[in-house]
C-alpha positions as CSV (number, residue, x, y, z in Angstrom):
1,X,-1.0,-2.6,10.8
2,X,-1.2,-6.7,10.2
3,X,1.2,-6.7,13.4
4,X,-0.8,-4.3,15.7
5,X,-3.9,-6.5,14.2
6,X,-2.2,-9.8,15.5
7,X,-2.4,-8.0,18.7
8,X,1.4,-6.5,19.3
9,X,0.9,-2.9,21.2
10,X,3.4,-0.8,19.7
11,X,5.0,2.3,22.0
12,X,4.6,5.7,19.8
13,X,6.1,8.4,21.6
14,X,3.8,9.0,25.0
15,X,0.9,6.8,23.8
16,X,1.0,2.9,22.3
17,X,-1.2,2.1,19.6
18,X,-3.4,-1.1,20.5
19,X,-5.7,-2.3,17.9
20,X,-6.0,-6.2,18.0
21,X,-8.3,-7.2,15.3
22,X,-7.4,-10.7,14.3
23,X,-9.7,-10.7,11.2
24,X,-8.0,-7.9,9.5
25,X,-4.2,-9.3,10.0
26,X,-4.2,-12.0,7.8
27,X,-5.2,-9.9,4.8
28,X,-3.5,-6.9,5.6
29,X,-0.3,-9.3,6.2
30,X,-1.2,-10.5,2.3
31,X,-1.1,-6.8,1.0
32,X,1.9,-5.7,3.0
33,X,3.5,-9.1,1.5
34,X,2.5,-7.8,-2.5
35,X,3.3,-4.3,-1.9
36,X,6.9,-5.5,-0.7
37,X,7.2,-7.6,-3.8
38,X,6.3,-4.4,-5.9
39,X,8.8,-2.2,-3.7
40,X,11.7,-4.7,-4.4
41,X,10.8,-4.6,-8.5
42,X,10.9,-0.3,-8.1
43,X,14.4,-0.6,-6.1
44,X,15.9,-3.5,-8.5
45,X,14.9,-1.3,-11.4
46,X,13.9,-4.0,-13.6
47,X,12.3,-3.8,-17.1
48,X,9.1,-5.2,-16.0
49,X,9.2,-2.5,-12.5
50,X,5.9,-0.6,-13.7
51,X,3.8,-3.0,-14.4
52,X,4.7,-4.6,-11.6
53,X,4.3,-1.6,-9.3
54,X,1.2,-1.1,-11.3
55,X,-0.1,-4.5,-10.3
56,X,0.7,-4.4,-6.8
57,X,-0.6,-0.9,-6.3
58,X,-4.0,-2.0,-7.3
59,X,-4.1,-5.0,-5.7
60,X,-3.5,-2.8,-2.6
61,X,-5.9,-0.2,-3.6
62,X,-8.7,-3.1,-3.7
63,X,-7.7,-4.6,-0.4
64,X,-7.8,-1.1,1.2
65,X,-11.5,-0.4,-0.3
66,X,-12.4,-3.9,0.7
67,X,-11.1,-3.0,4.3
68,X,-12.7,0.4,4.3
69,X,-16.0,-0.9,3.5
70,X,-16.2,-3.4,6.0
71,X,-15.1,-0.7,8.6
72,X,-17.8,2.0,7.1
73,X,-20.2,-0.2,9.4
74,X,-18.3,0.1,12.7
75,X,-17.9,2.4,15.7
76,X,-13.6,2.1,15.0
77,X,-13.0,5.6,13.9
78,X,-9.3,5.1,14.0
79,X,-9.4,2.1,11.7
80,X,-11.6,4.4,9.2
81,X,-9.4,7.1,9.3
82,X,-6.5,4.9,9.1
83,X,-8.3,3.1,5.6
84,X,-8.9,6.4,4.2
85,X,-5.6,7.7,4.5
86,X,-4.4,4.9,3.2
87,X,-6.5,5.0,0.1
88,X,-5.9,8.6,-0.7
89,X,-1.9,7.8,-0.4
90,X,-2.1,4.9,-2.7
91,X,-4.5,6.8,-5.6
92,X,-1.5,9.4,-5.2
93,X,1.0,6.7,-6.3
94,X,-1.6,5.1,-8.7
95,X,-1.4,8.3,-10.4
96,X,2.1,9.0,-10.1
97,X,2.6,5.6,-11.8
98,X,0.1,6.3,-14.6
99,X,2.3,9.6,-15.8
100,X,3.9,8.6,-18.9
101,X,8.1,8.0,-18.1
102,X,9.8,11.2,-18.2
103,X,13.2,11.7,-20.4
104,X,15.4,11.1,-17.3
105,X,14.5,7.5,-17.1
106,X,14.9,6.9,-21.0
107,X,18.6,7.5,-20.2
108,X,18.8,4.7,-17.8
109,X,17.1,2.5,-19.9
110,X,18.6,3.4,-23.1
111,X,15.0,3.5,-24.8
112,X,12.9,6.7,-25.4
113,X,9.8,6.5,-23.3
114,X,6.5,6.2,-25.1
């Protein structure tokens, strides 16, 4: 979204989605940035991978609430729906990161999870 923000009109099948909105690109472009770092830790598989995906998770989780309560206040339905779905989809992964580790990934870390 940072890039459709910045004002780039991006062809979606038989409509384009234009939103410029230069005051929400910089931070979205910061989120997208941290949530990148926190998808390379999950791919690398590195000892430190859930807290890191933890981290990044909820820093995206506040930016997103920050973001939907600015647009709360505006006519841009598109921009609210778009905030909201993007909220419930991170709380999903919040929660799927807050499940204790199942038995499968104790065997590729060689510890018991716990």
């Amino acid at each position: 979204m940072s890039v459709i923000h910045f004002g780039v009109d991006i062809p979606v099948g038989f409509t384009t989605i234009s939103d410029p909105f230069a005051g929400a690109a910089p931070p979205e472009a910061v989120i997208s940035g941290v949530m990148a770092v926190g998808a390379t830790a999950v791919f690398t598989r590195r000892t430190t991978t859930r807290r890191v995906a933890l981290g990044t998770t909820l820093f995206a989780l506040l930016g997103t609430a920050y973001g939907l309560t600015i647009t709360l206040d505006s006519t841009r339905t598109g921009d609210l729906a778009y905030h909201l779905g993007i909220l419930a989809t991170l709380l999903a992964i919040l929660g799927l990161l807050l499940v204790p580790a199942r038995r499968a990934d104790a065997r590729v870390t060689g510890r018991e999870p716990g």
